[in-house]
C-alpha positions in Angstrom: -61.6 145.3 -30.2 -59.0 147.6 -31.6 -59.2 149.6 -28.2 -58.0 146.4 -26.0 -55.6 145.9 -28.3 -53.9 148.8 -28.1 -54.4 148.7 -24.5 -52.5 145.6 -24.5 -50.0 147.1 -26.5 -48.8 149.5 -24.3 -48.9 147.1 -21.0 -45.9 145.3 -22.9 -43.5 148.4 -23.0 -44.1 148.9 -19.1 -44.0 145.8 -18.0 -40.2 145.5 -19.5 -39.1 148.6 -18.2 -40.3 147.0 -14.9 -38.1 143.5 -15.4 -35.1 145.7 -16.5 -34.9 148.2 -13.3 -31.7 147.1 -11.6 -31.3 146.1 -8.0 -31.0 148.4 -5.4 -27.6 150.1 -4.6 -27.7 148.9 -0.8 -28.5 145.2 -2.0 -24.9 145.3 -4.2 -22.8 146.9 -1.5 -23.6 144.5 1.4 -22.9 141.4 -1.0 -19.5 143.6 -1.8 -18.9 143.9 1.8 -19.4 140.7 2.4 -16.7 139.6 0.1 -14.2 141.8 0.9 -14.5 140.9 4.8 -14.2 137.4 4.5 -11.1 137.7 2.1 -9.5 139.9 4.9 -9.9 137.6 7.3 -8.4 134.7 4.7 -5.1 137.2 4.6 -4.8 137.3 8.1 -1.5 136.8 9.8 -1.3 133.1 10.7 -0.1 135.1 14.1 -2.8 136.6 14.7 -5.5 133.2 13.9 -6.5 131.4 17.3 -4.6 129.0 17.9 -5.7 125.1 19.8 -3.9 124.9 22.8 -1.9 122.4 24.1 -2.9 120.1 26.8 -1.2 121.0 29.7 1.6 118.1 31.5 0.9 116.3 34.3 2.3 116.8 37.6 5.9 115.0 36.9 6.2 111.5 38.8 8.9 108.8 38.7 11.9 107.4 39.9 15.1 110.3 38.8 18.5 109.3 39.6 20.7 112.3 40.9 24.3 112.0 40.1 27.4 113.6 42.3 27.9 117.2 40.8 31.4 118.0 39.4 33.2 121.0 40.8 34.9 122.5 43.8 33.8 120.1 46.8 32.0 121.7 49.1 29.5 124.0 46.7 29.0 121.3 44.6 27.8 119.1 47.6 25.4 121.8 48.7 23.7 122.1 45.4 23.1 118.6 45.4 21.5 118.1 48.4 19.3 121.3 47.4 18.4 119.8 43.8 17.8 116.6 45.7 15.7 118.1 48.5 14.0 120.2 45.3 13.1 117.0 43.8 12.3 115.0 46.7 9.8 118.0 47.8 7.6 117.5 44.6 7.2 113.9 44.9 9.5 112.4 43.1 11.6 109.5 43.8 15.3 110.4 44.0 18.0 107.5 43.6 21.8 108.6 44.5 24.5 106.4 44.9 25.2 105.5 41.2 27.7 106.6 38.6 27.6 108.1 35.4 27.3 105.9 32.7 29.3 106.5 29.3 26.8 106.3 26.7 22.9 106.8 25.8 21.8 103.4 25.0 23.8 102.6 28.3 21.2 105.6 29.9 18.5 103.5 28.2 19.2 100.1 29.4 20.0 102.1 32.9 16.1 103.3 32.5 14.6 100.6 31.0 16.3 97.7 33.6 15.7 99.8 36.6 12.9 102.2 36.0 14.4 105.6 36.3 12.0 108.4 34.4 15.3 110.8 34.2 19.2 111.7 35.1 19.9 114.7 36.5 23.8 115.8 36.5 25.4 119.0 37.4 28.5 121.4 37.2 29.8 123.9 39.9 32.6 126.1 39.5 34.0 128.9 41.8 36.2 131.5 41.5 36.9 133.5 44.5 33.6 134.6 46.2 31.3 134.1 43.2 30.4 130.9 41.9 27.8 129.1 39.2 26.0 125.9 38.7 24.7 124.5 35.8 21.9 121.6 36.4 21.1 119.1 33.7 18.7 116.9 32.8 18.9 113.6 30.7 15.8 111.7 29.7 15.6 107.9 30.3 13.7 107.1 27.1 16.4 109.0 24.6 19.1 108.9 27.0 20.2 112.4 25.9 19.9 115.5 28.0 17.0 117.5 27.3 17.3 120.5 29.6 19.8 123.0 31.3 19.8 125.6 33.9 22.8 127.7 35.0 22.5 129.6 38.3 25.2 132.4 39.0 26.0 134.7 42.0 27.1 134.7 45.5 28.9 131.6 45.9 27.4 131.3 50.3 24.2 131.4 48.6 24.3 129.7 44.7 23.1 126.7 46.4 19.8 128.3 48.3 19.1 130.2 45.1 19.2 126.8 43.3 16.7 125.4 45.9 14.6 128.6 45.6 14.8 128.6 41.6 15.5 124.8 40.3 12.0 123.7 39.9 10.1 126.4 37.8 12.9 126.1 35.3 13.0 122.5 35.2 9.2 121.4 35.5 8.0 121.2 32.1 10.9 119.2 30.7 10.8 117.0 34.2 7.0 116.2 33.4 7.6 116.0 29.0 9.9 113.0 30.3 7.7 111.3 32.8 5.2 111.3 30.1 7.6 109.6 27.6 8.9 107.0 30.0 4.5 105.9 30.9 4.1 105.2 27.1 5.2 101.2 26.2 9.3 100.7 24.6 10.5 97.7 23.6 13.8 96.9 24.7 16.7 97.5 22.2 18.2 94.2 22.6 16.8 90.5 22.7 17.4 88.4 25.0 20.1 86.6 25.3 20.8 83.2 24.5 23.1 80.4 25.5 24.1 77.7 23.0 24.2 74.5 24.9 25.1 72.1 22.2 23.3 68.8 21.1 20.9 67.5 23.4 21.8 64.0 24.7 20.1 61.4 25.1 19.1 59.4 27.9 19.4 55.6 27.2 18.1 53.5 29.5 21.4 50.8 31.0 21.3 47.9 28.7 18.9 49.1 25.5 22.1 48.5 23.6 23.0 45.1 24.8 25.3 46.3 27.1 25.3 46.1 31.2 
């Protein structure tokens, strides 16, 4: 009896030396690694994090309105018919004919009444043998100008070089207001209204004892 009991005895020692051995080395390291790779990626540059992309515009479609360009007479004529020809060439529906108007919520009621997507404008200076045009474009939903494009060079060929370059500078903001003008406005003003006066009746000859 003593024997097993001293037996037992020392079990007990050993069996707590076991318990209190200490994790591997490798075991602590990866966890450490671990941690300190996922709080470098929570430092990282919001530059460099992916990023959702943005749906790309459609194709622009609509009814633009392409005012007379201001400037010397002939050039200015020539890049007009180019920015029209420009538009006309990408399926949009190009309106001339009409006038400036003075004001945006005049634009708006212009767009709204009518159904014009956009106004495109334009300035063209010369001086000597070199000239420049600037193109701009006015949304029909805002009735503010949203873009602007300035060609400059060779004043027998500013308004080729506007044909050849127009559209690639002017696509995205062309499509950004075509997709404005599809979504549903309510019209700025109410209608209006016509105060007639009091109703009058119709009594029938003689109800009042009178022929």
């Amino acid at each position: 009896m003593s024997v097993r009991r001293s037996r037992l005895l020392c079990a007990v020692p050993a069996l707590v030396v076991v318990l209190l051995v200490p994790a591997p080395a490798s075991h602590a390291k990866g966890k450490s690694a671990a941690k300190a790779k996922a709080a470098a990626a929570s430092r990282k540059p919001a530059a460099q994090r992916v990023q959702p992309k943005e749906p790309a515009l459609p194709r622009p479609e609509g009814k633009v309105v392409v005012f007379p360009f201001e400037g010397e007479g002939r050039t200015a004529a020539a890049v007009q018919r180019q920015v029209i020809a420009t538009l006309k060439a990408k399926g949009l529906k190009v309106t001339t004919g009409l006038r400036p108007v003075d004001s945006a919520e005049q634009y708006r009621e212009m767009s709204m009444t009518l159904g014009f997507v956009a106004f495109v404008d334009g300035d063209v200076s010369v001086d000597v043998d070199q000239g420049s045009a600037t193109v701009f474009v006015r949304s029909g939903v805002t009735g503010l100008r949203v873009a602007s494009t300035t060609f400059a060079g060779d004043r027998r060929t500013l308004a080729s070089d506007v044909g050849k370059g127009l559209w690639e500078r002017v696509v995205d903001p062309m499509a950004q207001v075509c997709v404005d003008a599809a979504k549903p406005r309510k019209a700025e003003r109410p209608p209006m209204r016509i105060e007639a006066g009091t109703p009058i009746e119709n009594t029938p000859p003689g109800a009042d004892g009178r022929m």
